[in-house]
DRENLUMPA-264449 format. One record per residue (C-alpha): x, y, z; residue in three letters. Coordinates in Angstrom, 2 decimals. Layout:
N
c1, c2, c3, residu
X, Y, Z, ALA
...
//
This chain:
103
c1, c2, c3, residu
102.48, 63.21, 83.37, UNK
105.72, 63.73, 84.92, UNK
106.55, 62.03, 88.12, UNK
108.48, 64.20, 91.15, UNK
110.95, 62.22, 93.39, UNK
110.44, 63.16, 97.14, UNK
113.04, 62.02, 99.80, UNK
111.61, 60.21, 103.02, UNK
112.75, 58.98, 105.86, UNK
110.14, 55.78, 107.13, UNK
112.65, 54.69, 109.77, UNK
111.59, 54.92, 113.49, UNK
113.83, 57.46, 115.57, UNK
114.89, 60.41, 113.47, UNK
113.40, 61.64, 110.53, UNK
115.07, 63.62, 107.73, UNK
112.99, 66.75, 106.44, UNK
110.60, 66.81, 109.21, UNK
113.33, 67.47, 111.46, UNK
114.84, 70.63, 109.84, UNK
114.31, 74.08, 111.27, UNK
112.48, 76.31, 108.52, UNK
109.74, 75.39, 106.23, UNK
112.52, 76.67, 103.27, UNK
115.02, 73.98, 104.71, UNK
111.81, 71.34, 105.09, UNK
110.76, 71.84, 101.17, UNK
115.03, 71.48, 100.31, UNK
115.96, 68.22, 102.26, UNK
112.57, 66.40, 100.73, UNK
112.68, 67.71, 96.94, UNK
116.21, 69.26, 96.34, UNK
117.75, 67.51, 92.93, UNK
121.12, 67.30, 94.16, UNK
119.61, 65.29, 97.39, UNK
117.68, 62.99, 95.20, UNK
121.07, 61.90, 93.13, UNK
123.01, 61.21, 96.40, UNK
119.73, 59.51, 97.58, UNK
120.42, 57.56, 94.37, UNK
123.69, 56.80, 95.04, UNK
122.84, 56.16, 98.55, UNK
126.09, 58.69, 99.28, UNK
127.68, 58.62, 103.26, UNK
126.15, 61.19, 105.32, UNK
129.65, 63.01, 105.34, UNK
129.33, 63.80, 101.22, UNK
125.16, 64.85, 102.43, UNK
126.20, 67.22, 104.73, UNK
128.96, 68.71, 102.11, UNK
126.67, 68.95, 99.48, UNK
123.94, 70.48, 102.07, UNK
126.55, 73.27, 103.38, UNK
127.46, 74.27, 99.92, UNK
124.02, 75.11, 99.11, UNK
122.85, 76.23, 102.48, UNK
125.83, 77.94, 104.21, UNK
127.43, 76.29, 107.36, UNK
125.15, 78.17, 109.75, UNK
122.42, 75.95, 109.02, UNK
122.02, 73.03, 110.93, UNK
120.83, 69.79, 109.89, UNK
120.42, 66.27, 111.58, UNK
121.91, 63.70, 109.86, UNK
120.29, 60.81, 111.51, UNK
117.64, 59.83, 109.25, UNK
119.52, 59.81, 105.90, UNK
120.63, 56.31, 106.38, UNK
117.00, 55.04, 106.01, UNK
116.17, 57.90, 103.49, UNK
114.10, 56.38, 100.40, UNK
112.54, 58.23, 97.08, UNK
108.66, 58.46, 96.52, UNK
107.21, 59.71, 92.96, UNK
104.13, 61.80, 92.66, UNK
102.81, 63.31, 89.91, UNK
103.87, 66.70, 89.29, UNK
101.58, 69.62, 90.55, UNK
100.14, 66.91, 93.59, UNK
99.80, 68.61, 96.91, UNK
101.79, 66.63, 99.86, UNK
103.06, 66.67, 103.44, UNK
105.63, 64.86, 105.09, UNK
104.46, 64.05, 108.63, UNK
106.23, 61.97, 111.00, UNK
105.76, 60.07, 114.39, UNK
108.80, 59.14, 116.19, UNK
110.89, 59.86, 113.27, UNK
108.80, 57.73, 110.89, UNK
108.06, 59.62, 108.35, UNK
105.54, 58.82, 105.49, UNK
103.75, 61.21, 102.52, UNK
100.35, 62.21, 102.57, UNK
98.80, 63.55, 99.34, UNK
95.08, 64.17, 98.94, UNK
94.53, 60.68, 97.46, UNK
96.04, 58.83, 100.37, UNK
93.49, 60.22, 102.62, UNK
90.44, 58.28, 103.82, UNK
88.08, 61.37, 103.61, UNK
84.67, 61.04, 105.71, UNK
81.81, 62.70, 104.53, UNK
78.98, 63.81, 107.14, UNK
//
């Protein structure tokens, strides 16, 4: 099965999807191929936010602060996930990675 690259940002004080403004904008900055190359090439946050504008328009806003710390995850395509985050640390949650109780 094909594995999907998702962008995360698991540095404390700004976090990089979680922090955008739509859901749309949320499900861009984490899975968008372009953003997985520069995450790749670990590109400047200057070529990001190009790249970002060209797709997105320059009315949309996005916080640059957790790119420098952004990493790739793979899951297997078709696996449900979340990005959450706590004080900009953010970390993926797919239904695996939960420690279900049962009552």
């Amino acid at each position: 099965m094909e594995d999907v690259p998702i962008l995360v940002s698991p540095g404390y004080g700004a976090g990089w999807s979680t922090w955008a403004e739509t859901d749309e904008h949320k499900r861009f900055l984490c899975t968008d191929p372009g953003l997985v190359d520069l995450a790749k090439r670990k590109a400047n946050e200057t070529e990001v936010e190009e790249y970002i504008t060209s797709i997105l328009g320059s009315d949309v806003y996005v916080y640059m602060g957790g790119w420098t710390q952004v990493i790739i995850e793979y899951i297997p395509k078709g696996t449900q996930f979340s990005i959450n985050s706590y004080d900009g640390f953010e970390y993926l949650i797919t239904p695996s990675s939960i420690d279900w109780m049962i009552s």
